[in-house]
C-alpha angles and dihedrals in degrees: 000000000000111000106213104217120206096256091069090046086063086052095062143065134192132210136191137192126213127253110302120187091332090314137104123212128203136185124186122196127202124194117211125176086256106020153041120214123194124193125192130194146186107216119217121211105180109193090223095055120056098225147046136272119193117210108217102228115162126013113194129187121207125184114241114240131174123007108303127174121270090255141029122259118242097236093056098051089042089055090039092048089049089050092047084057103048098041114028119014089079091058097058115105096238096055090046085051095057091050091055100043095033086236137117108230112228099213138090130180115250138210090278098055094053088051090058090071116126089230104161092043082053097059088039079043085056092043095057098029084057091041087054093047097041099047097017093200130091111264105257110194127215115305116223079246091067106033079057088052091040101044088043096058129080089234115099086196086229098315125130087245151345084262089049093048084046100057093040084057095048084053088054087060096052101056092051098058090039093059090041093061094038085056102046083049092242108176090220109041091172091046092056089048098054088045087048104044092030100239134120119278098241097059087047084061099048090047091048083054094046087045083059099039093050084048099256113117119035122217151033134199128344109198090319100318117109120239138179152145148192121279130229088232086054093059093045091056089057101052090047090054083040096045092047091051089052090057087038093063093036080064098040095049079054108065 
C-alpha cells in the first residue's frame, strides 16, 4: 500500500462539476518535476449507498515545460475538466457502450493496469509505423555488390573513415536480416543472422547492439521475446550510399 506524504498532496488539485443531468464529474492533477498527470472521473452517487465511487475514466500526461507553479490552479483544471466533458467524454468507448446497451459499466482501470502498457514497444511501434509512411517501401540493406563499390572507392560518404563506413555497413546488414527474421517469426532472430551473414553468433549479436546504438534498428525485448525495426535513420543512410553510387557510375560512364 502507497502512502501518499504531504509533499505530494501539495502537488495535486482536485475539481468538480455540479450536478449535470443527474451526474457529477471530477478531475485530479498531479505536478512532477517531468511530467503532468490528469486524471478524470465520472462520480457515482447511488441513492441506495451513502458515498461516492469515482469511475476512473481518462488518464493524460503532459510534459512539464517553463517554471509553473507546484500545483494547478483551480481555475485551469475546472476549465480543462469542462472542456473534457464537452468534448471528449462522449467519445470514450465506455460511454459509447452505455449508450448503446442503456447501461452504466461498473468498472474502472486502476493503477495496475496503467502500468501494464507496453510504453517503450510503442515508441519502437511509432519509429517503425513513421519509417513505413515516410518512405513507404521495406528497408533493403547493402548488397555485397555495394559494400565492394563502396569499400573500393577514396570516399568515406561522410564517415570518419573507410573502417568506420565498413563497420556501419556491416550494421546495415544486420538490420536487414534482423527484421527479416522478426518478421518471418523466427524464435531465434540472432541465430538466423549469423547463419545468414556467415558470421559467429556472438558478433551478430554485438552489430545488432551498435545498429541500435547508431539509431538504426528500434527495440529490444518484449517480455522475453526480441523486437526491431528499421529505423528512419536506417533507411536515410541508404539512400545517401545509394544515392552516392548512383553519382559514382554517372562519372565513371563519363569519362
Amino acid at each position: 500500500m502507497v502512502t501518499m506524504t504531504d509533499p505530494e498532496r501539495e502537488r495535486m488539485t482536485t475539481a468538480f462539476t455540479g450536478q449535470l443531468d443527474g451526474d457529477f464529474y471530477g478531475a485530479v492533477a498531479w505536478r512532477g518535476d517531468k511530467i503532468i498527470a490528469i486524471e478524470f472521473f465520472d462520480i457515482l452517487a447511488p441513492k441506495e449507498w451513502h458515498g461516492t465511487y469515482p469511475f476512473r475514466r481518462e488518464l493524460r500526461i503532459y510534459e512539464m515545460v517553463g517554471d509553473l507553479p507546484l500545483a494547478m490552479s483551480q481555475e485551469e483544471l475546472q476549465h480543462r475538466l469542462e472542456l473534457w466533458i464537452v468534448n471528449d467524454r462522449a467519445l470514450l468507448p465506455a460511454v459509447q457502450y452505455a449508450s448503446d446497451v442503456d447501461a452504466y459499466p461498473v468498472s474502472s482501470y486502476s493503477s495496475t493496469d496503467v502500468r501494464m502498457a507496453p510504453l517503450p514497444q510503442m515508441e519502437a511501434e511509432v519509429i517503425r509505423a513513421f519509417a513505413m509512411r515516410t518512405l513507404d517501401e521495406e528497408f533493403i540493406g547493402p548488397t555485397p555488390e555495394e559494400c565492394e563499390i563502396l569499400l573500393n572507392g577514396s570516399d568515406s560518404v561522410g564517415f570518419k573513415s573507410m573502417k568506420t563506413l565498413e563497420s556501419h555497413l556491416e550494421q546495415l546488414q544486420v538490420v536487414a536480416e534482423y527484421v527479416k527474421a522478426i518478421e518471418s517469426n523466427s524464435p531465434h532472430p540472432l541465430k538466423d543472422v549469423a547463419e545468414n551473414l556467415g558470421i559467429p553468433h556472438v558478433r551478430a549479436r554485438n552489430r545488432v547492439q551498435f545498429a541500435r546504438d547508431n539509431s538504426y534498428l528500434s527495440g529490444g525485448q518484449n517480455k522475453g521475446r526480441a523486437v526491431g525495426y528499421a529505423t528512419t535513420e536506417s533507411h536515410r543512410v541508404m539512400q545517401v550510399l545509394r544515392e552516392h553510387i548512383r553519382n559514382s557510375n554517372r562519372k565513371a560512364e563519363q569519362t
